[in-house]
Structure formats: C-alpha cells, structure tokens
ZAMARGU-4260 file (C-alpha; in steps of 0.2 Angstrom, whole numbers, plus 5000, padded with zeros to 4 digits):
<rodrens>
0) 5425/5381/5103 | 5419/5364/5114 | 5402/5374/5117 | 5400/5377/5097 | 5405/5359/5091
5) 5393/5351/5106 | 5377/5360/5099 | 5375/5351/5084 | 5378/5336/5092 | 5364/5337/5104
10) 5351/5344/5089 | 5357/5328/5079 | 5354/5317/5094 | 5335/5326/5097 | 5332/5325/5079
15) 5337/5306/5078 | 5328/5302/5093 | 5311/5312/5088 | 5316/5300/5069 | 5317/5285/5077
20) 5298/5288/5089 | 5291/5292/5073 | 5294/5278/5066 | 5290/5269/5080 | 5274/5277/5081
25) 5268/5273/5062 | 5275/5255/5065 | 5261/5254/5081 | 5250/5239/5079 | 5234/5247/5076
30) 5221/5230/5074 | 5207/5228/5083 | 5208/5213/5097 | 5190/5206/5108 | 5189/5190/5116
35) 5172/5179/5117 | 5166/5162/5113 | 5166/5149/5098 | 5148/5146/5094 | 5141/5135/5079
40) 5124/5136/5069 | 5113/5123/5074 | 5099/5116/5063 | 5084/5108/5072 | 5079/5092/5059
45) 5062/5085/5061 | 5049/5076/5048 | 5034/5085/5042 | 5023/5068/5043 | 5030/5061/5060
50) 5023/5045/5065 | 5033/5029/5073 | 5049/5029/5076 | 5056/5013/5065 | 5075/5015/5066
55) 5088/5026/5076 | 5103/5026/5066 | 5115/5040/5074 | 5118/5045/5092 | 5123/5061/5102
60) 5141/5067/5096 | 5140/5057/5079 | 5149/5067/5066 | 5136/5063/5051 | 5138/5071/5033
65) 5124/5079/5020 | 5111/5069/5016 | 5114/5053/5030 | 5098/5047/5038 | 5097/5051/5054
70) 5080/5041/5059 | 5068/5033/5049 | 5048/5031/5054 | 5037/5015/5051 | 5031/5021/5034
75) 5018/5007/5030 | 5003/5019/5028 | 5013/5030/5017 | 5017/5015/5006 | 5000/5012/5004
80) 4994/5029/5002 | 5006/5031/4990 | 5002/5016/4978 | 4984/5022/4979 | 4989/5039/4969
85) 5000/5030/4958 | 4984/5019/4952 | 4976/5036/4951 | 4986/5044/4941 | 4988/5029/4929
90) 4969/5028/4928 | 4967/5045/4924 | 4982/5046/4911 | 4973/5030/4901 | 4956/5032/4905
95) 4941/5019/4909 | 4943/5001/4903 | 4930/4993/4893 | 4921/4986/4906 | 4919/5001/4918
100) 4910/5009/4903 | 4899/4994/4901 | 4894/4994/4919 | 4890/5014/4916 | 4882/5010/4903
105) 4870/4997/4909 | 4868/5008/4927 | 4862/5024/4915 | 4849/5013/4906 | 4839/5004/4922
110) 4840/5023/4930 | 4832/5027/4914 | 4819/5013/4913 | 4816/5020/4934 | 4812/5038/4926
115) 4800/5033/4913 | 4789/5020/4924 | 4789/5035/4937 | 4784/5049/4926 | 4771/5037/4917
120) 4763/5029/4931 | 4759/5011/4936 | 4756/4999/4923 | 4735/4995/4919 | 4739/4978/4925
125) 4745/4982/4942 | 4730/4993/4945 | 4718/4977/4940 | 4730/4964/4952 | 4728/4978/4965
130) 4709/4978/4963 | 4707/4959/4961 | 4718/4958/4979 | 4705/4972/4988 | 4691/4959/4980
135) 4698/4945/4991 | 4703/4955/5006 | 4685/4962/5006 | 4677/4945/5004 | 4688/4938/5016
140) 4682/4953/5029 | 4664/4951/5026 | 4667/4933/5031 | 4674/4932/5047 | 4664/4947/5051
145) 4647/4934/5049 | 4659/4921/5059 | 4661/4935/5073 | 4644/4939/5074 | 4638/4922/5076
150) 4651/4915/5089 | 4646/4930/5099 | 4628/4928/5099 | 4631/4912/5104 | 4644/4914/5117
155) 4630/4926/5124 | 4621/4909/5125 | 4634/4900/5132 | 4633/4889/5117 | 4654/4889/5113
160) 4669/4895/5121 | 4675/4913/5124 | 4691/4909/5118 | 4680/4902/5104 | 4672/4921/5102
165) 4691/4927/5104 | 4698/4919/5091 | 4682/4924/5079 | 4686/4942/5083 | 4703/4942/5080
170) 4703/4934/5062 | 4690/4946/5058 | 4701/4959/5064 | 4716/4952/5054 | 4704/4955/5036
175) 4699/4973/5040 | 4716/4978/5042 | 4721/4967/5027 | 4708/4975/5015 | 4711/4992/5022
180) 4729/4987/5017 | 4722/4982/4999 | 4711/4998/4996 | 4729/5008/5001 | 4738/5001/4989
185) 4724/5003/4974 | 4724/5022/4980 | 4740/5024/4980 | 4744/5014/4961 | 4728/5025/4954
190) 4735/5042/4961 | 4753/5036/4952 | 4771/5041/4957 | 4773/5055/4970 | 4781/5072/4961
195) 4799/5069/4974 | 4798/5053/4968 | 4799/5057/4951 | 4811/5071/4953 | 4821/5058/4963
200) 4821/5047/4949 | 4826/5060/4935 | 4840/5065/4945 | 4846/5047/4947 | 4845/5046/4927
205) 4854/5061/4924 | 4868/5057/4936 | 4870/5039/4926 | 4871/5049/4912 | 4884/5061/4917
210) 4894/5046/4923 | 4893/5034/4906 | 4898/5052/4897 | 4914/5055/4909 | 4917/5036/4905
215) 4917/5037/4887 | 4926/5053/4884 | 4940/5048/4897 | 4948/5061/4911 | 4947/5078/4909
220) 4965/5086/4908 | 4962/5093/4927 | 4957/5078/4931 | 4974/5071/4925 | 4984/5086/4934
225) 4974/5085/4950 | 4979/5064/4948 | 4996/5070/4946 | 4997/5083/4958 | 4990/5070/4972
230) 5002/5058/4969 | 5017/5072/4971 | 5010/5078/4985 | 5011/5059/4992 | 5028/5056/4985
235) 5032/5072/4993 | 5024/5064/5011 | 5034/5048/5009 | 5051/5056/5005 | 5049/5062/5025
240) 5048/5045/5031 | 5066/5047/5037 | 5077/5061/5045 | 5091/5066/5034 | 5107/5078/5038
245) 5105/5094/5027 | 5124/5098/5029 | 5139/5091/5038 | 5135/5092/5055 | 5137/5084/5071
250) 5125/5078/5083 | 5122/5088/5096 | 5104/5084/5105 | 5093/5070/5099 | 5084/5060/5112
255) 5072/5046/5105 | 5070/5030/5104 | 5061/5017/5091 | 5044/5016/5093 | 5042/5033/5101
260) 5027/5042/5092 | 5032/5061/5084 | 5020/5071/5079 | 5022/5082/5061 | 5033/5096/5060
265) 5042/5092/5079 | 5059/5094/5080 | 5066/5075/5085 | 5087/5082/5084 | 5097/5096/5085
270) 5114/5097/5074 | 5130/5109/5072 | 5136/5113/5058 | 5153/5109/5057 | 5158/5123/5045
275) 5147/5138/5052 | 5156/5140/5067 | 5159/5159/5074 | 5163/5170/5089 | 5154/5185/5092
280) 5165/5200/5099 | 5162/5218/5103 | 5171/5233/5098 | 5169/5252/5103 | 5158/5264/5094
285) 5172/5274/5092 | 5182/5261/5082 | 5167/5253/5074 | 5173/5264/5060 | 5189/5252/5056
290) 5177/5237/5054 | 5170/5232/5039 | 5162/5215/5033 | 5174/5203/5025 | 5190/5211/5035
295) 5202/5196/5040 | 5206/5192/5057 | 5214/5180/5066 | 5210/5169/5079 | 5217/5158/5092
300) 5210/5145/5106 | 5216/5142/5122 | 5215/5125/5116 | 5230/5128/5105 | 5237/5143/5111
305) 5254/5142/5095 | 5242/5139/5082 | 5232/5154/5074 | 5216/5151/5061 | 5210/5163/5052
310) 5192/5171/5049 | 5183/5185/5041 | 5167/5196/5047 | 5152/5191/5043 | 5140/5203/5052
315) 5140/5220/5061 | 5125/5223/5070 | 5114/5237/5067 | 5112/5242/5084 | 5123/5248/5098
320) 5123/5243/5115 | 5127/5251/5130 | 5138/5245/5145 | 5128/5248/5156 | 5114/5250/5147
325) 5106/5266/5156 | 5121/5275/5153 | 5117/5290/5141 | 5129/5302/5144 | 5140/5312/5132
330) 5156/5306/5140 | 5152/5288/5144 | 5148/5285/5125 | 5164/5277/5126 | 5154/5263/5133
335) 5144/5258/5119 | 5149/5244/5106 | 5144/5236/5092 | 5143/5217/5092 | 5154/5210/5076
340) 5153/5191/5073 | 5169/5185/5065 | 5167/5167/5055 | 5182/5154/5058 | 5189/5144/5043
345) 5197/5126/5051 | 5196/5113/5038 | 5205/5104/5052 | 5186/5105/5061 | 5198/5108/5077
350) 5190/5122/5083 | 5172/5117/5093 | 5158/5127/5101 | 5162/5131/5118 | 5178/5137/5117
355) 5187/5153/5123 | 5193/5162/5108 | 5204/5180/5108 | 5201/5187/5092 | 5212/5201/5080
360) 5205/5208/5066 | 5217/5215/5052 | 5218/5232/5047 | 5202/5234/5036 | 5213/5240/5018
</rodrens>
C-alpha cells in the first residue's frame, strides 16, 4: 500500500520539477551583450579661401554650438573684391550713364575720321609741304657740298685748317642725310597708307562702333546674369572669411594661431559632435541573425557603472570578419562576426569618446 501511494508522489515531484526548468528555461535572458569603446563623429572644419589668421575665438575642449565662429581670417581683399562685383552688377542692372556713351561716342567718330584719311590717302597739301621741304633739303645739300669741295682743295694747299675741311665735311653730310630723309617722306605720302595700316585702322573703327552700340543699347541680359553670378560667387567667397561650427560640438584638435597663413580648403580644427557618439561591438555570425537595425540596447560606462543609457543600431556591416583572419574552416566559422555599431542617446552629454562601454542589445521584436 506504502509502495502504491509513494509512486504518484515521485511522478508529481519529476513533473513539477521538469514545469518549473521549463519555465526557467523560456524565462532565460536571451539578448545579445559586446563590449567596445565610445567613439564620436568628428568633422574637420576649414575655409575654402584660407588667407590670414585674424582672430582665434575657441580653444581645444571648448564646447561650441551650431553656427559659432570658431576663427576668423583678415578679410580685407575680400571686402574689396566684393564691392568691385556689387558696382558690376549695379552697372549692368542700369546701364551706361550719359557720359560714358558721349565718350563712346566721340572715340567711334576720331577712329572713324582715322579710317577715312587712311583709306583715302594724304592730303594734296601735305604731298606739296613734303616736296617744298626736299626743295630745301636738296639746296641746302648742293651747298655745303660746294663748301666741302672748296675747303678741301684748300686744305690740300695748306690754306685753312683741317678741322676747318672737317667741319665742311660734316655739315655737308648732315644735308645729304636730311634730303635723303625729305625724298622718303615725299615717297612715302605719294605711295599713301600701307594696306595693314588701313586694315588696322578699319578694325579700330569698327571696334568704336561696337562699343558706342553696347553703350547705347545697355547690357545684354547675360551680361546682367554673368554681373550677377560674379557677385554671388564673391558673396559666396566672403561668407568663408570665418570658421563656423556646423553642429554642436566640442573642440577636439585645433592648433593655430592669429596671423598664421592657411591655405584654401585645409582643415584648421577637428570637432565631435556631441550627439553622434557610438560604440562599435561584434556579434557572432551565428546570432547576426537576432540583430536588426533600429533594435534597442542598453548601455552602461564604467564611468557610471548604476546608470544605464539607452541606444539603437545604427549600422550592420556588410562584411564578416574572421578571428583570426586566416581561419576558413567549417568548424571554426564560429569565429567570424559582424561588426554592429550601436548609437547612444545622453542628453545629459555624460558619455565622452574614450570610454569603455558594455553594451546589451534587446531582444529584436
């Protein structure tokens, strides 16, 4: 009778006992846990103009928000080249004053006057004043070449000076080169205007003449977008005389100094961003399965060990990796992981790069 009534007690004992580890079993914490480091996005600032450093208004460890200046550069050519496309712009927008087209106007009619005395020839009068000056120039040469002669015939007699006969020769000289000058220029006014020079002074006219048009018609409308576009390409160029924060950040790296010289498109500072910080852990192929982007985890710091900050995923990568690397077999696969970075939401801005962080991810629902 004892044996029959202790049987059932032992089969309710084994079944509550086999209850009670399968409840256990279902109640197993089943998330995913790594440990790395807390990193943060850095964004290297810089000015596409560079130039000389004016002013250095944050140092290394600052805490600066979105749009603070950070340094500022001696922008005094900017100024200027920025005042000249304003005036541009205005110009072409209103046109030519009154005056400017006067001026056009008066240039287009002397190139004019240029062309026609060209293409025409010299004047009848200047062909006679050129003649008339060869009349003079040959009298003068006839002259002092009798006056040579004759000093010389007598410094062969010893009656005057060498010097004397010098001086005859060189004044007799001095007329043959002046009426060879004089018969030049009558060739030249006879034979008229070169053809380049004419063609020289026709394109002079015509150039005038295009000008005193633009000038009376006003600017062309690409004239006035081309205006335009220069002056917000150097409104563009002046806005980069200073350094500005694009997000809250803090200043990590930033080593210069006024007056230092930059050149365009260097970076001058290195910042973090205060709210794109992130540790990067590595989970198992086999339970890469169980993660998914946008899964919550938590996260804690040895920093503060009681306090946990939560997260998400932001980013499986594509690619496995193995530990070690050359290990290929079948069994060791094990080995291989995926790297998963989780972001950390601390409005608190508690949590800093450099710190070791042990990571949980939720199950992934």
């Amino acid at each position: 009778m004892k044996r029959k009534l202790l049987i059932p007690v032992v089969l309710g004992a084994a079944l509550a006992a086999m209850g009670a580890y399968s409840m256990s079993w279902f109640r197993r914490d089943t998330a995913l846990e790594g440990s790395g480091t807390v990193e943060a996005r850095n964004i290297r600032v810089g000015s596409k103009v560079g130039g000389r450093i004016d002013k250095v208004l944050v140092r290394e460890g600052d805490t600066v928000e979105a749009g603070q200046v950070l340094i500022s550069f001696d922008d005094k050519e900017l100024q200027a080249s920025l005042a000249q496309s304003r005036a541009n712009a205005v110009k072409a927008e209103r046109g030519f004053r009154p005056e400017e087209i006067a001026e056009a106007r008066a240039a287009a009619a002397q190139a004019k006057a240029e062309y026609e005395q060209r293409r025409n020839g010299y004047r009848q009068e200047d062909i006679d004043a050129a003649e008339a000056d060869l009349d003079r120039a040959t009298a003068d040469e006839v002259r002092t070449r009798l006056d040579f002669q004759r000093y010389d015939s007598l410094a062969q007699k010893d009656l005057v000076s060498k010097q004397q006969r010098d001086t005859a020769e060189a004044n007799w000289k001095m007329a043959a080169a002046l009426k060879q000058n004089a018969q030049h220029k009558l060739d030249e006014l006879k034979r008229g205007y070169r053809p380049e020079e004419i063609a020289s002074a026709e394109a002079r006219y015509h150039q005038t003449q295009a000008t005193l048009e633009k000038f009376e018609h006003g600017s062309r409308p690409e004239d006035i977008a081309a205006a335009r576009a220069a002056l917000a390409y150097d409104e563009a160029r002046y806005r980069e005389r200073q350094v500005l924060a694009p997000s809250a950040a803090t200043v990590e790296v930033l080593d210069v100094r006024p007056g230092d010289l930059i050149a365009p498109n260097a970076p001058i500072a290195t910042l973090l961003e205060r709210d794109q910080i992130y540790v990067r852990i590595y989970i198992p192929e086999t339970e890469i399965g169980r993660v998914r982007v946008g899964q919550k985890a938590e996260i804690r710091v040895d920093s503060f060990p009681h306090q946990t900050f939560s997260g998400s995923v932001e980013q499986i990568n594509q690619q496995a990796e193995f530990l070690p690397r050359n290990v290929q077999t079948r069994e060791e696969r094990v080995h291989q992981v995926f790297g998963v970075k989780v972001r950390i939401d601390d409005s608190s801005r508690r949590v800093l790069a450099g710190m070791a962080a042990d990571v949980k991810l939720n199950p992934a629902s």
